[in-house]
C-alpha positions as CSV (number, residue, x, y, z in Angstrom):
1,X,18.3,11.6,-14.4
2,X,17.3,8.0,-14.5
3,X,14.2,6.8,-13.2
4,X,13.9,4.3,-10.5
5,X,13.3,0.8,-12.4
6,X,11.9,-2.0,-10.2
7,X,12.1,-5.7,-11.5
8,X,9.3,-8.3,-9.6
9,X,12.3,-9.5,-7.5
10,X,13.1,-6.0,-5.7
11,X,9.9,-3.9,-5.8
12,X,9.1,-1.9,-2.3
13,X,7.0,-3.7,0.5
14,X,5.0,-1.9,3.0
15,X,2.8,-3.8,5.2
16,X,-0.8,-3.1,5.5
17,X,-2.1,-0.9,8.1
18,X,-5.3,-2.9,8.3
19,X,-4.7,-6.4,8.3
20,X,-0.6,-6.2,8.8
21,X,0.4,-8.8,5.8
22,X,2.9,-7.2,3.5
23,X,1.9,-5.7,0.1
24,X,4.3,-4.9,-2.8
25,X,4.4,-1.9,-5.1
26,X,1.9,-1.7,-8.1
27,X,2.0,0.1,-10.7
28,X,-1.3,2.3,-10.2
29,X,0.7,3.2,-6.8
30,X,3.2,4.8,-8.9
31,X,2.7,8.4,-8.2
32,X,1.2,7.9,-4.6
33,X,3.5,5.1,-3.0
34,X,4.2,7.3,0.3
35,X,0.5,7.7,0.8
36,X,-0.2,4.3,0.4
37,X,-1.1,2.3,3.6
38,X,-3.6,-0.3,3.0
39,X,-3.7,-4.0,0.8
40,X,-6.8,-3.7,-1.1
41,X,-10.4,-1.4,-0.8
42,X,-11.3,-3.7,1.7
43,X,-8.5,-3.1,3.8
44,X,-9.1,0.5,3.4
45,X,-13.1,0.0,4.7
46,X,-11.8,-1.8,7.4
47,X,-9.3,0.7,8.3
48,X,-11.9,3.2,8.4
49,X,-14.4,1.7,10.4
50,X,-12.2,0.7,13.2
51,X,-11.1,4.2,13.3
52,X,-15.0,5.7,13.0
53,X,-16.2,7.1,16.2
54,X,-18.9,5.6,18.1
C-alpha cells in the first residue's frame, strides 16, 4: 500500500484553534495530524489559558 506523499504545494491545512490563521502540515505532525489544533507552543498556552477556569 502506498503511503500518502505530500509535495509543499498540496500539504493539509488546518486552521489554528487559538489565533484562527491557517497552519500547514509538518513533518513532526506526521503521526498526530488529527490531534493537532494549534500554530505553534504559544498558540497552545494561549489556548489553554483562555480555557482555564477562573
Amino acid at each position: 500500500m502506498p503511503e500518502k506523499r505530500y509535495t509543499k504545494s498540496n500539504l493539509p491545512e488546518k486552521i489554528c484553534a487559538a489565533c484562527g490563521r491557517p497552519f500547514a502540515w509538518r513533518k513532526k505532525w506526521e503521526r498526530d495530524w488529527d490531534n493537532v489544533k494549534t500554530c505553534s507552543e504559544r498558540c497552545k498556552g494561549d489556548l489553554r489559558r483562555k480555557n482555564r477556569p477562573g
